[in-house]
KEKE-3310 file (N, C-alpha, C; in steps of 0.2 Angstrom, whole numbers, plus 5000, padded with zeros to 4 digits):
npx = (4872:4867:4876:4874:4858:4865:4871:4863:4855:4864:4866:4852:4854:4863:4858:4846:4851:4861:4868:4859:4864:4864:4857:4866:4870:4883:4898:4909:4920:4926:4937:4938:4949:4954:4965:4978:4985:4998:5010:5019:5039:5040:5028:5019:5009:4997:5004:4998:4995:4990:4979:4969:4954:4948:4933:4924:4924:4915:4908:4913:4923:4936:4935:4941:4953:4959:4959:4969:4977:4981:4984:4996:5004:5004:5002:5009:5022:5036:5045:5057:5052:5042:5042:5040:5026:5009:5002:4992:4977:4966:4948:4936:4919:4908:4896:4884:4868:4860:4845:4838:4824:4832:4847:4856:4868:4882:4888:4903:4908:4921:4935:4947:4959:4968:4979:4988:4988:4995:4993:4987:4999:5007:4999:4989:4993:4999:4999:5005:5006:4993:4983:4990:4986:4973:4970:4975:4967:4954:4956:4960:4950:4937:4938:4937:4941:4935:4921:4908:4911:4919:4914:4899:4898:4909:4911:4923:4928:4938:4948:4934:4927:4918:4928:4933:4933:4946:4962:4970:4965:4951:4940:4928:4908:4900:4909:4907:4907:4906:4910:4924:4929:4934:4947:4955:4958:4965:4975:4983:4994:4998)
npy = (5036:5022:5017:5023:5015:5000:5003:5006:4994:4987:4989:4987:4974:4971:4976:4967:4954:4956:4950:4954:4962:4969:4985:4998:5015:5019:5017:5017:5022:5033:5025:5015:5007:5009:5004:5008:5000:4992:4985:4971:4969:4959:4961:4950:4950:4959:4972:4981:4997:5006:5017:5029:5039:5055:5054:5064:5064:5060:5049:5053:5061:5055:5041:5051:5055:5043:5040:5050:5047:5034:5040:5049:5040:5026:5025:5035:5035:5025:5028:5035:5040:5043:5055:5069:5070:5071:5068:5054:5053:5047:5050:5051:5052:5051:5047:5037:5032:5020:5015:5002:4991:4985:4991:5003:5005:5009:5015:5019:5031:5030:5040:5038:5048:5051:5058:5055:5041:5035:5022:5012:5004:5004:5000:4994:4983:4964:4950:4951:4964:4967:4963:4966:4982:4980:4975:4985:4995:4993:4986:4996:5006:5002:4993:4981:4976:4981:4980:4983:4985:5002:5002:4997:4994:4996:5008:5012:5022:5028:5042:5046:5037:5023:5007:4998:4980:4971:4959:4957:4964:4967:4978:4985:4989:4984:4983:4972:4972:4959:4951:4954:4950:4938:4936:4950:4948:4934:4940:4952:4952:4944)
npz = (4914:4916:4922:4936:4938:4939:4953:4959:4958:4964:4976:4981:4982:4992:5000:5003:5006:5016:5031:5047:5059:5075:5079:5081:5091:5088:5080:5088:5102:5113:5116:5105:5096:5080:5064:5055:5042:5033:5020:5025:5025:5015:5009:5011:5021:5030:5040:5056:5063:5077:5079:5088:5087:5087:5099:5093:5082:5065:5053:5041:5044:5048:5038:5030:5036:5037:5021:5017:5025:5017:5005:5006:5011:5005:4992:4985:4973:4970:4962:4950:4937:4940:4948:4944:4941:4943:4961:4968:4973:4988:4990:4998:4993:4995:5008:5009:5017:5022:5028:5039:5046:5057:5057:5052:5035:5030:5017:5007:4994:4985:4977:4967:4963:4951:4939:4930:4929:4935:4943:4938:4932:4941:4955:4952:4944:4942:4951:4966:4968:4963:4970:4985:4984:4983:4997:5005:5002:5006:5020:5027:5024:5029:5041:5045:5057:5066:5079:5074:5060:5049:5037:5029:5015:4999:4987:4975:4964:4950:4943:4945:4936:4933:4941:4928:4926:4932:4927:4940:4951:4959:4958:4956:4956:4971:4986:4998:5016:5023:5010:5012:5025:5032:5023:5025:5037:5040:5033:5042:5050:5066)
capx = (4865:4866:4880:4867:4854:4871:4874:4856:4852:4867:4862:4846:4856:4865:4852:4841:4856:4867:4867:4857:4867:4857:4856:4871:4870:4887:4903:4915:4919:4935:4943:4938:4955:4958:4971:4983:4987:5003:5010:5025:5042:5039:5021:5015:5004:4997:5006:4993:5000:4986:4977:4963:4952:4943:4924:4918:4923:4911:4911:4918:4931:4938:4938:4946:4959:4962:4962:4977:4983:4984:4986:5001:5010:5004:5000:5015:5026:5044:5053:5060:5051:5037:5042:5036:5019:5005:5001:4986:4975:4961:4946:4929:4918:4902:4893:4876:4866:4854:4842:4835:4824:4837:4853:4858:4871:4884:4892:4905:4909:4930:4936:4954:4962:4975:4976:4993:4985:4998:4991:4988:5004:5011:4996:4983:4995:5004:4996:5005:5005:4984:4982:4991:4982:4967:4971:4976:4960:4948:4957:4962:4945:4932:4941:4935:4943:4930:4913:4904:4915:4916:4908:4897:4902:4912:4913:4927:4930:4943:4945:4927:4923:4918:4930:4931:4935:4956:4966:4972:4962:4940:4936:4923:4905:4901:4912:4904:4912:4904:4915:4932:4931:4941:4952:4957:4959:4969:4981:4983:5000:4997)
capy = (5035:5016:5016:5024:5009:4996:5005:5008:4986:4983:4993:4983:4967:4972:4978:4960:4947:4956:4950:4959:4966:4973:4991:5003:5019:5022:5011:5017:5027:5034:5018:5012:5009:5009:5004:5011:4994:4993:4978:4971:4968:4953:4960:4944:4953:4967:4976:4985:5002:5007:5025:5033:5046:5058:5051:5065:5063:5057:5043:5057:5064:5047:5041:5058:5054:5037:5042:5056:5042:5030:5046:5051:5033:5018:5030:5038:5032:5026:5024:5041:5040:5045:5059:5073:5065:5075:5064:5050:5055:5047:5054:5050:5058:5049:5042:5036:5031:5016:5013:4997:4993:4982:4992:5007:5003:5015:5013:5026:5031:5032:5040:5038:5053:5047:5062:5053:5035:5028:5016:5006:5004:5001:4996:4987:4976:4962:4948:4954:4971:4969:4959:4971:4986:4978:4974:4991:4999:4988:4985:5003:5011:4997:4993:4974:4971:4983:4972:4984:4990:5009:5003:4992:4993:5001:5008:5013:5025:5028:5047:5048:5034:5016:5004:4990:4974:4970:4954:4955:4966:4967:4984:4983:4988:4986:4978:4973:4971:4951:4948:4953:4951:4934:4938:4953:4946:4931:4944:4954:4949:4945)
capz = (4918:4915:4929:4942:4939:4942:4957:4963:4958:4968:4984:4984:4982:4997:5006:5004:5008:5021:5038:5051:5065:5079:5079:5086:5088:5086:5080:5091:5107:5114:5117:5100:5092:5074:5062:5047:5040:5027:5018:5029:5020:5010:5004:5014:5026:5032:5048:5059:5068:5080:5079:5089:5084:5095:5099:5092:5074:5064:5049:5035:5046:5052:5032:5026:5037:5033:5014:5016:5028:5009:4998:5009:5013:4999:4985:4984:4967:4972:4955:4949:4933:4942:4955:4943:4943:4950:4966:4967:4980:4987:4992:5001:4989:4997:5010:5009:5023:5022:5034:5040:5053:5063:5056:5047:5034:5026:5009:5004:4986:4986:4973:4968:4960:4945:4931:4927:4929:4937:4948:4933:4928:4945:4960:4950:4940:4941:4956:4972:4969:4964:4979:4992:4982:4986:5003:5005:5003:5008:5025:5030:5023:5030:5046:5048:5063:5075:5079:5069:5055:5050:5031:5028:5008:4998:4980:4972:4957:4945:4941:4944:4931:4938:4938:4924:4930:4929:4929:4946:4956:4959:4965:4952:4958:4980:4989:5005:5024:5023:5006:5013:5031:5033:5019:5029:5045:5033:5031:5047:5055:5071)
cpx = (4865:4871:4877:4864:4857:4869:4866:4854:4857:4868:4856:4850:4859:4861:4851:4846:4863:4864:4866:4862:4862:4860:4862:4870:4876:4893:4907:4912:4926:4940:4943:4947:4955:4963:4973:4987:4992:5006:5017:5032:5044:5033:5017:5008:5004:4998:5001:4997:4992:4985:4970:4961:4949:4937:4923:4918:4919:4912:4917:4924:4937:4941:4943:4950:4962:4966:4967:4980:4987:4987:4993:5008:5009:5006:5004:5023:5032:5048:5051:5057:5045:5035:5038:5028:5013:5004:4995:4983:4968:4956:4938:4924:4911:4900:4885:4876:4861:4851:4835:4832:4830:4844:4853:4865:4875:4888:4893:4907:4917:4930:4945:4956:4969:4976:4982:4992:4992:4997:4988:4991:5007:5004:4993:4986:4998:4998:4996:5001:4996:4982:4980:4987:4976:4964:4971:4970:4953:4950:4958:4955:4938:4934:4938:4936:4937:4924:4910:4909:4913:4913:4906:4902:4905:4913:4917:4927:4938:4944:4938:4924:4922:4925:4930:4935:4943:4956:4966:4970:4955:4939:4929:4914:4903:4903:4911:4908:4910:4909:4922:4934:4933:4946:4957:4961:4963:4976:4985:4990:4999:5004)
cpy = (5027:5013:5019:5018:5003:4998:5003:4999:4984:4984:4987:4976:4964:4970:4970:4953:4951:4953:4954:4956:4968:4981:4992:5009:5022:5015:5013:5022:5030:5030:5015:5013:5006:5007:5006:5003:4997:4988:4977:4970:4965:4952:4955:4944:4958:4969:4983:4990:5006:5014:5027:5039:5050:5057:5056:5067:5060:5051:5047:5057:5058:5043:5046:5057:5049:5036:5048:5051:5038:5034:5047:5046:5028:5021:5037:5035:5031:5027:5034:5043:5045:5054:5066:5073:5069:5068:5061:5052:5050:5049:5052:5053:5057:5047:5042:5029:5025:5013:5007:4997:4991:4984:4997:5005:5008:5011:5019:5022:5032:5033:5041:5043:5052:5051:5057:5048:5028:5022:5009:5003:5000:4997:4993:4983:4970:4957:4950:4959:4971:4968:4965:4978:4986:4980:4981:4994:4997:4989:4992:5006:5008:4993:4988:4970:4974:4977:4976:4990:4998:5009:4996:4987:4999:5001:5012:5015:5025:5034:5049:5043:5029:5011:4997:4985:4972:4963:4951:4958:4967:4973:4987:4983:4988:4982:4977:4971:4963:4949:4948:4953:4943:4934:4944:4950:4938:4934:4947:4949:4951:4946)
cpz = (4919:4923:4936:4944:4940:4949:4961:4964:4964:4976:4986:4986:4989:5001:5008:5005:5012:5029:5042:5055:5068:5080:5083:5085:5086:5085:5083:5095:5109:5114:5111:5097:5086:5072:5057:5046:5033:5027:5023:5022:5015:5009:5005:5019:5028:5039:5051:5063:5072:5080:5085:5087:5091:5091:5094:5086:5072:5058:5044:5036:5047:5043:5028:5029:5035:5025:5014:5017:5019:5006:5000:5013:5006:4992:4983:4979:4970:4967:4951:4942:4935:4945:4951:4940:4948:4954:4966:4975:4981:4992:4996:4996:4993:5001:5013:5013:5021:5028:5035:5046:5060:5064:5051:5044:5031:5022:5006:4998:4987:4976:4972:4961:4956:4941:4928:4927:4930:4940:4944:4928:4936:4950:4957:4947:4942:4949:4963:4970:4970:4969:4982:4990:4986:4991:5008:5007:5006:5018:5029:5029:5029:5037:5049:5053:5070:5072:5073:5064:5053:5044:5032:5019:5006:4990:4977:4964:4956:4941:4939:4940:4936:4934:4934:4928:4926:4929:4935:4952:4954:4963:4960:4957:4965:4982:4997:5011:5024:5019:5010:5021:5034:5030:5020:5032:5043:5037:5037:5050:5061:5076)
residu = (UNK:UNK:UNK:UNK:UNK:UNK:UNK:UNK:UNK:UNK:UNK:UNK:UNK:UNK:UNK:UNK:UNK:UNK:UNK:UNK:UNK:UNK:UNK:UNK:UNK:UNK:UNK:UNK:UNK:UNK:UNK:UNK:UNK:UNK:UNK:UNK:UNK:UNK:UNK:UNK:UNK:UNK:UNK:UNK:UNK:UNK:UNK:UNK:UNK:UNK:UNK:UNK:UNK:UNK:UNK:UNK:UNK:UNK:UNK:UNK:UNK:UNK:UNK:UNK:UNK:UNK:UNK:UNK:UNK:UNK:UNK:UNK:UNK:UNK:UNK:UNK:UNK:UNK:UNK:UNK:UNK:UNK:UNK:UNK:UNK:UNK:UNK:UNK:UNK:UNK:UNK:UNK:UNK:UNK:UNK:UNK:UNK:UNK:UNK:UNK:UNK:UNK:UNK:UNK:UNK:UNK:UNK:UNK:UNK:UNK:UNK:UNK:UNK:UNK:UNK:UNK:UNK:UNK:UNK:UNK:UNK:UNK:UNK:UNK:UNK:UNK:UNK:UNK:UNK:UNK:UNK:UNK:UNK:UNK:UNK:UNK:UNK:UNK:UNK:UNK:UNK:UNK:UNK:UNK:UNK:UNK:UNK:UNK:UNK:UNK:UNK:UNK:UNK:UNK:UNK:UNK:UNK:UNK:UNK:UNK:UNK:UNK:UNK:UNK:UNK:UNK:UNK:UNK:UNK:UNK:UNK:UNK:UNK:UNK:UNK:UNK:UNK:UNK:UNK:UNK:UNK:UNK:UNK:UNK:UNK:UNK:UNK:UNK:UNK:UNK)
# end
């Protein structure tokens, strides 16, 4: 329950210190182009490969893709210790709507699916690896290169639990599209 009243203090916090945008009704249109980012081969930066959706998906369908996209490229063990390993999925579980006068804001819940917890053994640890993790998710889920991103924020589970805070990664609590939207776009090999 205590973990609700966090979540609930850190909405408000949001809310009263983001930068109004003016009102859209929509982020994107047919032309809007997306991207599947993934780290290049010296983990230095992230290589952008262009996707479009059809208009008439909506935020859900759009992140549900995204996350098979991770589940089914990043979050896939290479080291042979692993391979019988149920698979790390991640999943949309939420998305709540807040509405402003000047701006509706959305903040999904991602849940990351680990019964075998490997991801903190291999992607959370270590400085790269926590990094490109990071990067990973924040970058492909939160898509801070459109003008009006497809999340405002974003919070991340941990089999369902919240996450504690690591070493070498923060996905700790909401992590908003103003935090990591130079530190992206940083990274982004052009």
């Amino acid at each position: 329950m205590r973990g609700r009243y966090i979540h609930i203090g850190l909405l408000l916090f949001f809310i009263c210190t983001a930068q109004l945008k003016p009102q859209v009704t929509s982020n994107w249109n047919a032309d809007t182009t997306f991207y599947f980012y993934f780290p290049d081969s010296n983990a230095e930066h992230l290589v952008a490969t262009s996707v479009i959706f059809n208009d008439k998906l909506n935020n859900k369908k759009i992140l549900d893709s995204i996350a098979a996209y991770l589940s089914n490229t990043y979050f896939v063990p290479k080291y042979k210790y692993y391979n019988n390993k149920v698979k790390i999925k991640i999943r949309i579980q939420d998305i709540t709507i807040i509405n402003t006068p000047n701006k509706n804001y959305s903040i999904a819940t991602v849940n990351i699916e680990d019964p075998a917890k490997i991801c903190m053994g291999i992607y959370f640890q270590g400085s790269t690896g926590g990094y490109n993790t990071f990067l990973m998710l924040v970058a492909n889920l939160m898509q801070p290169q459109l003008e009006y991103p497809l999340l405002d924020a974003v919070i991340f589970l941990y089999n369902s639990e919240e996450l504690e805070q690591m070493d070498h990664i923060n996905l700790k609590g909401i992590i908003s599209e103003r935090e990591i939207d130079n530190l992206v776009r940083r990274m982004i090999k052009n």
